[in-house]
DOMI-632931 format. One record per residue: x, y, z of N, C-alpha, C in turn; residue in three letters. Coordinates in Angstrom, 2 decimals. Example, Ala and Ser with C-alpha at 12.3 -4.5 7.8 and 13.67 -1.06 7.14 Angstrom:
<pts>
13.19:-5.69:7.80:12.30:-4.50:7.80:13.20:-3.30:7.80:ala $
12.85:-2.25:7.08:13.67:-1.06:7.14:12.90:0.03:7.87:ser $
</pts>
This chain:
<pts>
-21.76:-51.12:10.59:-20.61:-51.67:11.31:-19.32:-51.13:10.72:unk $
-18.39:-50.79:11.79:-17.40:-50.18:11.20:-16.63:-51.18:10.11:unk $
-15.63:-51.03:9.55:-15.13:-51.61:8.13:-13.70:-51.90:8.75:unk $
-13.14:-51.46:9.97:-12.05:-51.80:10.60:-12.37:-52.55:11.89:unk $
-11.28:-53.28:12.06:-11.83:-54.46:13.63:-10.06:-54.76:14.09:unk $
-10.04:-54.99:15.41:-8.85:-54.87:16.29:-8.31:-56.21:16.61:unk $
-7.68:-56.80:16.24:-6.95:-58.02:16.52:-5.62:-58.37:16.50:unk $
-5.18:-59.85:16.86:-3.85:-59.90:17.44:-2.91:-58.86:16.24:unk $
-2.03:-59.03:16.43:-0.62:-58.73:15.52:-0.62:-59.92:14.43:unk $
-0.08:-59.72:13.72:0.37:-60.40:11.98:1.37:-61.50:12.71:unk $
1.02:-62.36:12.40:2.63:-63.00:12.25:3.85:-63.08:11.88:unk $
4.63:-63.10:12.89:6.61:-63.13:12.32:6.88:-63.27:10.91:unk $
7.45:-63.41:10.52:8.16:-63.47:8.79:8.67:-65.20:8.98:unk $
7.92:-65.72:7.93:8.35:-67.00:8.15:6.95:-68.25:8.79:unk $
6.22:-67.31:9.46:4.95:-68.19:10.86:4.14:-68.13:10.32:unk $
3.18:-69.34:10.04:1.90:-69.79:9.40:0.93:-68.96:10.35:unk $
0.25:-68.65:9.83:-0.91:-67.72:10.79:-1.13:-68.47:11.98:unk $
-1.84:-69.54:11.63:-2.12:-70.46:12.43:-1.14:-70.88:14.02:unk $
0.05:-70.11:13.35:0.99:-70.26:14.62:1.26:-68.85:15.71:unk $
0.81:-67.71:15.23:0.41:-66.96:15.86:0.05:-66.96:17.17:unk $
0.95:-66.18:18.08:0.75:-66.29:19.70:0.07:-64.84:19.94:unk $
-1.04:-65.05:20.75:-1.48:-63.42:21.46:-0.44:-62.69:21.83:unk $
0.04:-61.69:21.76:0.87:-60.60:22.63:0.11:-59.87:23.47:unk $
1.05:-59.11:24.14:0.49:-58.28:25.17:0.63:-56.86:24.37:unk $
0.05:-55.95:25.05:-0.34:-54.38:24.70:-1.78:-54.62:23.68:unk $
-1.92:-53.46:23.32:-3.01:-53.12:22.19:-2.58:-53.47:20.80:unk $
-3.52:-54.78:20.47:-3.52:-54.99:18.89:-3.49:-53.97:18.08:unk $
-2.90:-53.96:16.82:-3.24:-52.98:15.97:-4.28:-52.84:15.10:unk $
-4.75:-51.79:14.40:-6.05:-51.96:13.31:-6.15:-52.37:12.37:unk $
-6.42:-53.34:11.65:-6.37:-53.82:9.99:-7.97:-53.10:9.25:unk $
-7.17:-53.02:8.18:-8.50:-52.37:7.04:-9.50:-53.39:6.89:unk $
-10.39:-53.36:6.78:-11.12:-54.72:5.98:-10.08:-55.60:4.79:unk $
-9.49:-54.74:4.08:-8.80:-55.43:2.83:-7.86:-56.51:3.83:unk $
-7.28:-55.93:4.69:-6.04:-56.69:5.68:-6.73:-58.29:5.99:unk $
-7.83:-57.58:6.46:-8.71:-59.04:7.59:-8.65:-59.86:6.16:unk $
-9.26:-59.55:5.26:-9.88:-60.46:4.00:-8.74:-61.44:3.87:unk $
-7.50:-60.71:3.67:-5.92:-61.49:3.13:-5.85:-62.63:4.42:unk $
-5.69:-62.15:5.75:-5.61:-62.63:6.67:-6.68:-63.89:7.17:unk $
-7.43:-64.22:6.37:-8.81:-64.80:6.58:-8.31:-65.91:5.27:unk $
-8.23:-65.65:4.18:-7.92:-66.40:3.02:-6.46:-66.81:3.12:unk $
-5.74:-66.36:3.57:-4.12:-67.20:4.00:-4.57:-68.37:5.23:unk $
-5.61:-68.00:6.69:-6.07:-69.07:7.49:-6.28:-70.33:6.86:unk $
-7.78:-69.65:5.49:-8.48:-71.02:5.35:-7.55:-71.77:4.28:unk $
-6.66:-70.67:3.69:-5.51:-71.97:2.77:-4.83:-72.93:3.80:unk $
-4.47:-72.03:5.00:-3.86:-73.30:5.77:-4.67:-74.68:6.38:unk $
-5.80:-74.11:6.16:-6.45:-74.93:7.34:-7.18:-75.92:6.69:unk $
-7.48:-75.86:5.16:-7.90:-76.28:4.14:-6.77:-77.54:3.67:unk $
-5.11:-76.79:3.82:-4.51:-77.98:3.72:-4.28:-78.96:4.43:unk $
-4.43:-78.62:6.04:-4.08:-79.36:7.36:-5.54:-80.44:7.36:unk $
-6.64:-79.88:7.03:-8.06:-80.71:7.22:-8.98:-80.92:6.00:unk $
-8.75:-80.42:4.83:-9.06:-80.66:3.80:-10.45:-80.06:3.73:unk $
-11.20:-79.97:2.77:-12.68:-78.98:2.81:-13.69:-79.27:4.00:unk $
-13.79:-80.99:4.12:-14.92:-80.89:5.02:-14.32:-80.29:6.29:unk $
-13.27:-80.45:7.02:-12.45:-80.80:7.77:-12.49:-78.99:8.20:unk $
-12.24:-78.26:6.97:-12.05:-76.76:7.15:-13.36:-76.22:8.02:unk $
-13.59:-76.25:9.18:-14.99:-75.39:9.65:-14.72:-74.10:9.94:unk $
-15.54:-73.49:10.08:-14.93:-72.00:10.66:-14.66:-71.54:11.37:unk $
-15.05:-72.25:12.51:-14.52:-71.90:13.81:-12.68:-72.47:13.68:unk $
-12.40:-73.30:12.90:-11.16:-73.49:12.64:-10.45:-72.38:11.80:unk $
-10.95:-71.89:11.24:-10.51:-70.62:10.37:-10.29:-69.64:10.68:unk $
-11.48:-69.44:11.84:-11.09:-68.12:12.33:-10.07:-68.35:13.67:unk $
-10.29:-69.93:14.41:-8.76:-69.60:15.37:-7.53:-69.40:14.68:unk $
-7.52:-69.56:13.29:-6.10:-69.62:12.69:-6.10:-68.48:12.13:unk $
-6.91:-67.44:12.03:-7.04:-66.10:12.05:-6.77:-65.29:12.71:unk $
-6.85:-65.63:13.91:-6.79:-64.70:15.15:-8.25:-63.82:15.21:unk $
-9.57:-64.50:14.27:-10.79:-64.06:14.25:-11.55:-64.34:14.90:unk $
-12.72:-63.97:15.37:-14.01:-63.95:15.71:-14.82:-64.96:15.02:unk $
-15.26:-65.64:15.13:-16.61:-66.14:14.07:-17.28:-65.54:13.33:unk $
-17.74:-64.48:14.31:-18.41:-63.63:14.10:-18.01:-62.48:13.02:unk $
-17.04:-62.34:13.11:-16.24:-61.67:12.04:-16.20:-62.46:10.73:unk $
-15.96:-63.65:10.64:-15.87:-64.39:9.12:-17.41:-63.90:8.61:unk $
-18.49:-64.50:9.38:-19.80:-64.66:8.96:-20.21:-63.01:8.55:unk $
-19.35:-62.44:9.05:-20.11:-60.95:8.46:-19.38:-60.25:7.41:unk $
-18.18:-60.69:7.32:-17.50:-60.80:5.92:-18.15:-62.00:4.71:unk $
-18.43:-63.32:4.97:-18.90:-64.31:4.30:-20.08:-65.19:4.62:unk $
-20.76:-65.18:3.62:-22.19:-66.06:4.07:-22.15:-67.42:4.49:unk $
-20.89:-68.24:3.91:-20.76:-69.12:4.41:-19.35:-69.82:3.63:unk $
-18.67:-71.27:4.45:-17.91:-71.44:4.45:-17.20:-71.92:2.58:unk $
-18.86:-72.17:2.12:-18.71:-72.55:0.33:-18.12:-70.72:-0.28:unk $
-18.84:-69.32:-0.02:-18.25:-68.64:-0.56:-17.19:-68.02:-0.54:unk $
-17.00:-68.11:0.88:-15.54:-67.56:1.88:-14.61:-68.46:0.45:unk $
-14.55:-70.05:0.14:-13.74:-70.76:-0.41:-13.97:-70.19:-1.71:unk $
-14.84:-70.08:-2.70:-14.99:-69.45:-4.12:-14.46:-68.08:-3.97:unk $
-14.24:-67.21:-3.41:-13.97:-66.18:-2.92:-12.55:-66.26:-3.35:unk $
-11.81:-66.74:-2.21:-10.54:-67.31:-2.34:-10.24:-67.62:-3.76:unk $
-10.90:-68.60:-4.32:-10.35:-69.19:-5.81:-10.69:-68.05:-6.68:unk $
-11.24:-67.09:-6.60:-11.53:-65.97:-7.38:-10.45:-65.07:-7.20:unk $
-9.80:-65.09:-6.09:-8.79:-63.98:-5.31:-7.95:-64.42:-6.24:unk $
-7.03:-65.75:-6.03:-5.72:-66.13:-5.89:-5.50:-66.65:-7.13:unk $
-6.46:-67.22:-8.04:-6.44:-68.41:-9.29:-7.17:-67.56:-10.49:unk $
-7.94:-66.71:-10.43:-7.86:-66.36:-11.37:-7.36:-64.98:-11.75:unk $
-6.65:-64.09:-10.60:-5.68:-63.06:-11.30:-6.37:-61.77:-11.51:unk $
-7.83:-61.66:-10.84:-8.08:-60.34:-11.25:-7.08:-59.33:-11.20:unk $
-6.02:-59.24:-10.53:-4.75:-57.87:-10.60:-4.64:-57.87:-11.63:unk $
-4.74:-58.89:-12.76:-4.27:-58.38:-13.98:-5.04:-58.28:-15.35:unk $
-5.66:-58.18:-14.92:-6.87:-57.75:-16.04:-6.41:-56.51:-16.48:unk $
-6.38:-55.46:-15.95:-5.91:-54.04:-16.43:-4.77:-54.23:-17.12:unk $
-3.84:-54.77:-17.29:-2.49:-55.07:-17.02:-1.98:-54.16:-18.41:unk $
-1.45:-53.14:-18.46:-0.98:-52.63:-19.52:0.11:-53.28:-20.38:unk $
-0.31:-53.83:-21.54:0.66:-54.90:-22.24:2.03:-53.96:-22.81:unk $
3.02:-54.63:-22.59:4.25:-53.49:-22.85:4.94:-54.34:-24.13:unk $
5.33:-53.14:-25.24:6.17:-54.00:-26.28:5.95:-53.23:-27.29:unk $
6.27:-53.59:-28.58:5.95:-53.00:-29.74:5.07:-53.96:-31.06:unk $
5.42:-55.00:-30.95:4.68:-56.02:-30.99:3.55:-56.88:-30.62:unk $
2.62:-57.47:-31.14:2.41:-58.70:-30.81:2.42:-59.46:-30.01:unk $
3.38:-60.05:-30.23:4.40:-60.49:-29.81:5.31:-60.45:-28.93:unk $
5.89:-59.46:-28.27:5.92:-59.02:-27.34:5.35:-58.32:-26.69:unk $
4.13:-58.55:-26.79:2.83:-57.97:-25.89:2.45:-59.29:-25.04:unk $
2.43:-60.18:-25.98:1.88:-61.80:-25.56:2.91:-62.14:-24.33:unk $
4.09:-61.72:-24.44:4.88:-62.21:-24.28:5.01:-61.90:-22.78:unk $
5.34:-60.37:-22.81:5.12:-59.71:-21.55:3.87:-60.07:-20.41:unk $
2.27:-59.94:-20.76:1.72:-60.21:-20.56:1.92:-61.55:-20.25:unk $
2.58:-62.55:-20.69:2.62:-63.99:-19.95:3.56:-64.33:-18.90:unk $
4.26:-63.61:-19.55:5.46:-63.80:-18.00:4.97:-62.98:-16.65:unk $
4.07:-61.96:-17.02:3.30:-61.83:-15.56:2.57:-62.69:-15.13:unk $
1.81:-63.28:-15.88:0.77:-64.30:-15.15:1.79:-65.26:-14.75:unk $
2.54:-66.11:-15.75:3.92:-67.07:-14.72:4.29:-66.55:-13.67:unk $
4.77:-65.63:-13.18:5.64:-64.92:-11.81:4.16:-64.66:-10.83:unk $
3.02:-64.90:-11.02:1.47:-64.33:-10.20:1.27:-65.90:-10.12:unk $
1.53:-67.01:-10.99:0.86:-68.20:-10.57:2.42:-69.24:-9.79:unk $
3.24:-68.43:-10.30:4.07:-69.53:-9.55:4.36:-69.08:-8.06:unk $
3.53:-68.00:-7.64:3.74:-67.89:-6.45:3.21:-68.96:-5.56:unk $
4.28:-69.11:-4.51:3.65:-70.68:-3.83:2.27:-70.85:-3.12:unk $
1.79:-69.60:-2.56:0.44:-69.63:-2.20:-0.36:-69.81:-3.01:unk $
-0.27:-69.37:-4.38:-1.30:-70.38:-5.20:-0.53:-71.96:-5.57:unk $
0.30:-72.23:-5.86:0.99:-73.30:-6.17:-0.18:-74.28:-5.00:unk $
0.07:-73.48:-3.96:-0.06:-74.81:-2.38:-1.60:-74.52:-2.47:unk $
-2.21:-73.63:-2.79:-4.15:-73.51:-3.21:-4.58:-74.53:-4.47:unk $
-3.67:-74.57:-5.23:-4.00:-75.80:-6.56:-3.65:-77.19:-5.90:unk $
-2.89:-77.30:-4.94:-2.81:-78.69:-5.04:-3.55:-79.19:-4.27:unk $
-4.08:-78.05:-3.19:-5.55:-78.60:-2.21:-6.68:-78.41:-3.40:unk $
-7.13:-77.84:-4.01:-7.96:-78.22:-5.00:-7.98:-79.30:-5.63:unk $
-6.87:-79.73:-5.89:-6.42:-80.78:-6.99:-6.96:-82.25:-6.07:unk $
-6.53:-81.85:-4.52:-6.40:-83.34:-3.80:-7.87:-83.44:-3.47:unk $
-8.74:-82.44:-2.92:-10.18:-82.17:-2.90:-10.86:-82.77:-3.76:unk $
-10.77:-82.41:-5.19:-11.84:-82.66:-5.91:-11.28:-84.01:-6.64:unk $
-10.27:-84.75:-6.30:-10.38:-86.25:-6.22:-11.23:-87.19:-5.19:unk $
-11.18:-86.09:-4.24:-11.69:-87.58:-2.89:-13.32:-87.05:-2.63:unk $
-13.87:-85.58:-3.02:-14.87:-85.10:-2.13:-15.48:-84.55:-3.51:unk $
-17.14:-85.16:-3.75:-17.79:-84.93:-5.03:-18.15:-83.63:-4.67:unk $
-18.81:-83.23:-3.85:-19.08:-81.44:-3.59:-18.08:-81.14:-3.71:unk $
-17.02:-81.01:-3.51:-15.80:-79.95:-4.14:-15.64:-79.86:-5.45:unk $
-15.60:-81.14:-5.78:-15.67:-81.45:-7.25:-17.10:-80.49:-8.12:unk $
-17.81:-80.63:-7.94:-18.93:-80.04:-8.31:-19.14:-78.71:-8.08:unk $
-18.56:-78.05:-7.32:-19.09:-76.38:-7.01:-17.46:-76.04:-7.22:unk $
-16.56:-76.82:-7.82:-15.47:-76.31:-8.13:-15.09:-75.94:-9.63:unk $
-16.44:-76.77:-10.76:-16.47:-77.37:-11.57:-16.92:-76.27:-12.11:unk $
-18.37:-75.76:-11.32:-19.50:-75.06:-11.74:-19.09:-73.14:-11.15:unk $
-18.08:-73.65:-10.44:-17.46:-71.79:-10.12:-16.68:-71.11:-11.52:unk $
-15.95:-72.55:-11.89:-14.94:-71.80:-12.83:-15.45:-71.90:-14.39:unk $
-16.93:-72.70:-14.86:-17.40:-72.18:-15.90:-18.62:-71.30:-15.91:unk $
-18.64:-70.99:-14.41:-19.60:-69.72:-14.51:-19.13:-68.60:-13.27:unk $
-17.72:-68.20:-13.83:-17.17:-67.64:-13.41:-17.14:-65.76:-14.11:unk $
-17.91:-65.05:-13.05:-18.20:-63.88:-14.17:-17.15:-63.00:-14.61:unk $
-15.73:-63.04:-14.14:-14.47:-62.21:-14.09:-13.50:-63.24:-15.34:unk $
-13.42:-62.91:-16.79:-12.99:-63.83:-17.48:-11.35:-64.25:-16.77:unk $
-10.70:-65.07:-17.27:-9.02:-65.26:-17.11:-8.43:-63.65:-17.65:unk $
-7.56:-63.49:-16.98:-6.63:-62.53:-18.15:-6.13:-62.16:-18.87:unk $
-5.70:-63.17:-19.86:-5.32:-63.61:-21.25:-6.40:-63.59:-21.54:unk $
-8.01:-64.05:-21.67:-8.82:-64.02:-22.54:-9.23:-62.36:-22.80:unk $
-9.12:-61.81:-21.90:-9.23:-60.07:-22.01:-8.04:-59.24:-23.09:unk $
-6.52:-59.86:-22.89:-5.76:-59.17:-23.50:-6.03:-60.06:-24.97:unk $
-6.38:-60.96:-25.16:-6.39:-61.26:-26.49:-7.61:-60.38:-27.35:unk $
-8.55:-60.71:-26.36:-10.05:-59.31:-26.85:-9.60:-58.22:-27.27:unk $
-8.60:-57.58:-26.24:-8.30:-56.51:-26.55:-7.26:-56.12:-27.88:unk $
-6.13:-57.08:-27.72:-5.39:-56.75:-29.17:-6.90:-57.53:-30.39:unk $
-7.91:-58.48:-30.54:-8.31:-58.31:-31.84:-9.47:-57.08:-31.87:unk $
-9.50:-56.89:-30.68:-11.09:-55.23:-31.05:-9.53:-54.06:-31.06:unk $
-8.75:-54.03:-31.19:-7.98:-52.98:-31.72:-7.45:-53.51:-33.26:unk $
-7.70:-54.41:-33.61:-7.17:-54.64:-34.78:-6.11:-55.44:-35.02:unk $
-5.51:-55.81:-33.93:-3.72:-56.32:-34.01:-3.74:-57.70:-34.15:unk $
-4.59:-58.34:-33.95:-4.76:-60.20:-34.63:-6.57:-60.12:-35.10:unk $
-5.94:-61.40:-35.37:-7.63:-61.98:-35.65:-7.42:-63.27:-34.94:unk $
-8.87:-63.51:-34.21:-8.86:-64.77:-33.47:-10.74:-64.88:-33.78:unk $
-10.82:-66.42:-33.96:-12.12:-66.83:-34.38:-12.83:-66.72:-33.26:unk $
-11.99:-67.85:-32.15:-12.74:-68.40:-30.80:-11.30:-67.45:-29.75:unk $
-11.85:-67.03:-29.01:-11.11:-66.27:-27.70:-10.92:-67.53:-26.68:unk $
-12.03:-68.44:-26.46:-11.83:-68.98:-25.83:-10.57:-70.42:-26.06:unk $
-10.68:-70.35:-27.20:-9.97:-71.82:-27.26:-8.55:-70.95:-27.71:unk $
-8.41:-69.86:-28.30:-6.76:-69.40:-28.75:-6.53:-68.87:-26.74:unk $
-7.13:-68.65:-25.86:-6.87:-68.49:-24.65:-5.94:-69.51:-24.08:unk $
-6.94:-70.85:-24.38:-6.56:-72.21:-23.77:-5.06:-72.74:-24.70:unk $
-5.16:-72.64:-25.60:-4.31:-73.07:-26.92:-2.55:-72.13:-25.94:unk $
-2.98:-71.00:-26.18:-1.44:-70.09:-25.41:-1.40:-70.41:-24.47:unk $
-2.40:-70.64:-23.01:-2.08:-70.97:-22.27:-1.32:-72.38:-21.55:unk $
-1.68:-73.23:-22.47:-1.07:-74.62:-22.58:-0.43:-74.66:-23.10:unk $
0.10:-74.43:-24.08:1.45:-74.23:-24.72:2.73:-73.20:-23.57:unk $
2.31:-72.14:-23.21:3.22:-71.06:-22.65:3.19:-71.62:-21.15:unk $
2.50:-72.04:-20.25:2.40:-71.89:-18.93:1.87:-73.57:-18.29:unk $
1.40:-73.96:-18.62:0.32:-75.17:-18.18:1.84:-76.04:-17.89:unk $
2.84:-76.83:-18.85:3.82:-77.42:-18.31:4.82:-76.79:-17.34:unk $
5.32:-75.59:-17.67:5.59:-74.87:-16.13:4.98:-75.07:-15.10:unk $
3.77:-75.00:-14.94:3.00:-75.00:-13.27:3.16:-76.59:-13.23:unk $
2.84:-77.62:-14.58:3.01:-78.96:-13.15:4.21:-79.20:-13.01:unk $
5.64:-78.74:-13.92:6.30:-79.46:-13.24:6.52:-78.96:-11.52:unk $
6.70:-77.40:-11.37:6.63:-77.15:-10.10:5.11:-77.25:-9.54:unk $
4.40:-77.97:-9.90:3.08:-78.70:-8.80:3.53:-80.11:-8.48:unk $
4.33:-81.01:-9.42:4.99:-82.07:-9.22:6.42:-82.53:-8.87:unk $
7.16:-81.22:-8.88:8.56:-81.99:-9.01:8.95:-82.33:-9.44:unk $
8.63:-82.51:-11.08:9.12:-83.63:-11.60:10.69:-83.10:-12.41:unk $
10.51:-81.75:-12.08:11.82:-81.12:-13.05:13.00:-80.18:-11.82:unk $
13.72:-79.58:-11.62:14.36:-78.97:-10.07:13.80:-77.93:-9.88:unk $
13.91:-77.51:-8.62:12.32:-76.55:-8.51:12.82:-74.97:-8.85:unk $
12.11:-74.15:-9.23:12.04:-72.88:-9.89:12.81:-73.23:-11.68:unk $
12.69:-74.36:-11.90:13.43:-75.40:-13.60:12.38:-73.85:-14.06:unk $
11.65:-73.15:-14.07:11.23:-72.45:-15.22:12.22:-70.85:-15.25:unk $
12.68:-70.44:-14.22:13.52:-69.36:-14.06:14.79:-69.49:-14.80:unk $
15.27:-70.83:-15.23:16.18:-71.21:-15.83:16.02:-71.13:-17.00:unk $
14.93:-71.24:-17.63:14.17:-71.54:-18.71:14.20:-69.98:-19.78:unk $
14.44:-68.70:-19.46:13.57:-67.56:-19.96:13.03:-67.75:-21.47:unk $
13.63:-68.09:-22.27:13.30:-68.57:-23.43:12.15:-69.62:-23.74:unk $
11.41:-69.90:-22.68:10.50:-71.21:-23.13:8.96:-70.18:-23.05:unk $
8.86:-69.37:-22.87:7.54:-68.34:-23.08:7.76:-67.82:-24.58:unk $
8.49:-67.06:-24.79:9.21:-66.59:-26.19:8.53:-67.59:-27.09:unk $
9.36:-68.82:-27.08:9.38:-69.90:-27.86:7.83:-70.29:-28.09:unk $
7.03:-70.44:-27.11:5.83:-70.78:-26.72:4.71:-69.66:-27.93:unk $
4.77:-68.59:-27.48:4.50:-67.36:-28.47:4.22:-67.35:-29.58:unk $
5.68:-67.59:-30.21:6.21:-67.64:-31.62:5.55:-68.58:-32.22:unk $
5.43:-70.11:-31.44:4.90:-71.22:-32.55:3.24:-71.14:-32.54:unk $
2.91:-70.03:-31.09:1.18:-70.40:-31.38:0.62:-69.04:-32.30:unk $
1.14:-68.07:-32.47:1.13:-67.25:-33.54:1.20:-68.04:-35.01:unk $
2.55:-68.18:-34.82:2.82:-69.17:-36.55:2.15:-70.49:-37.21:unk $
1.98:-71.14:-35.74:1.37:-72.14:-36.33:-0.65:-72.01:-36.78:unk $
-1.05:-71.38:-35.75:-1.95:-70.37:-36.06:-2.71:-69.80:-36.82:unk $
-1.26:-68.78:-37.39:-1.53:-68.46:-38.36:-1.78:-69.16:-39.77:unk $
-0.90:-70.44:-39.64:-0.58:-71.42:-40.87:-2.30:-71.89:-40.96:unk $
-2.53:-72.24:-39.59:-4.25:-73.08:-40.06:-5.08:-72.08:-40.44:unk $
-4.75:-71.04:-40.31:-5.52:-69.88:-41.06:-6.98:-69.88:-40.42:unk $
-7.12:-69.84:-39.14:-8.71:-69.96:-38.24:-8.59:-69.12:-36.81:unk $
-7.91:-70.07:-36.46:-7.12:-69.28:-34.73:-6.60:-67.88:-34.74:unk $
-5.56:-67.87:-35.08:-5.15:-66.08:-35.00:-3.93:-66.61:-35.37:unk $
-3.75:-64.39:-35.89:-3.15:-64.61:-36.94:-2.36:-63.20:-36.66:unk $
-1.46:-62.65:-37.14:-0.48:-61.65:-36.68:-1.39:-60.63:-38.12:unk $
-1.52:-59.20:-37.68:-1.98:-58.51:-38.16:-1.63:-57.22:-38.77:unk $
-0.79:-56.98:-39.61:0.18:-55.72:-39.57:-0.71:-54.04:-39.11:unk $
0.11:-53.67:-38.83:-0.77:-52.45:-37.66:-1.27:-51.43:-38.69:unk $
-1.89:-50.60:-39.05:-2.28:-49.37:-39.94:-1.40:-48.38:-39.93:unk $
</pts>
């Protein structure tokens, strides 16, 4: 089957897919990569309007401008189409490669984090966490295959890769990857995303902020280093 398929036009700048009107003339061609984006922006909408059970596919794909038939031959079903998605948008594969820029440490960490901030505070994931968030309060299957995606998730986070990578080059020492992962990440990023998941601070309060990643850095290095287990700054050869 070909890898390209013919459907309406994209939506206006501004128009939820879902609001998408047929035009007249000949649709244009999308790549497969196109349909995929176009398919995972639907079921975010449609996911927030009806919530998981609520999301069927025939709802997905009218807010697609798809076929059925088209989802099902892209996705086996409506559980991976959704893990799919949370693999796309939440955990960041773009940046796995991510060439850390700096001369430092330290400003490797640093750099490297303020990309993942500017990749997670984008609002399409912002508005994908909080249907997760509202899901796996009310609906135990979400809860459960949401639970069991992200600790057996085979694509690590991206911070757990760049930290691998500065201690197999030599530039820290870290005992556990996994917990100095969690440790920076909650310290540097975790109160940024709720306050803009909650409101509770004025919204984009972290753009105001540039100094609170920096800061974040510095004390999980130092302090860190002080317990002498976690990681530790490494002078270079």
């Amino acid at each position: 089957m070909s890898t390209r398929e013919s459907f309406p036009p994209s939506t206006r700048k501004g128009e939820r897919p879902c609001d998408a009107r047929r035009q007249c003339g000949r649709p244009p061609v999308l790549a497969e990569e196109e349909r995929r984006e176009r398919i995972f922006d639907a079921a975010e909408i449609v996911l927030q309007q009806h919530g998981y059970s609520g999301a069927s596919m025939d709802r997905i794909a009218r807010c697609s401008n798809m076929s059925k038939k088209t989802l099902y031959h892209m996705f086996a079903s409506k559980q991976e189409m959704v893990e799919l998605l949370l693999k796309d948008r939440l955990l960041l594969s773009e940046l796995r490669d991510l060439r850390l820029q700096g001369e430092t440490v330290e400003a490797q960490l640093i750099f490297g984090l303020e990309a993942l901030r500017d990749a997670m505070m984008e609002e399409k994931r912002l508005n994908l966490i909080r249907v997760v968030i509202a899901e796996v309060s009310r609906n135990p299957e979400v809860s459960r295959f949401v639970r069991e995606f992200f600790s057996s998730a085979s694509e690590p986070f991206p911070l757990k890769i760049w930290l691998t990578r500065l201690r197999d080059e030599g530039r820290i020492r870290v005992d556990d990857i996994e917990e100095a992962s969690d440790m920076l990440y909650g310290s540097a990023l975790a109160t940024l995303m709720l306050c803009e998941l909650t409101h509770c601070r004025p919204v984009n309060y972290w753009r105001d902020n540039p100094d609170y990643i920096p800061r974040a850095v510095r004390s999980f290095l130092v302090g860190a280093g002080q317990a002498g287990s976690c990681c530790a700054a490494v002078a270079q050869s």
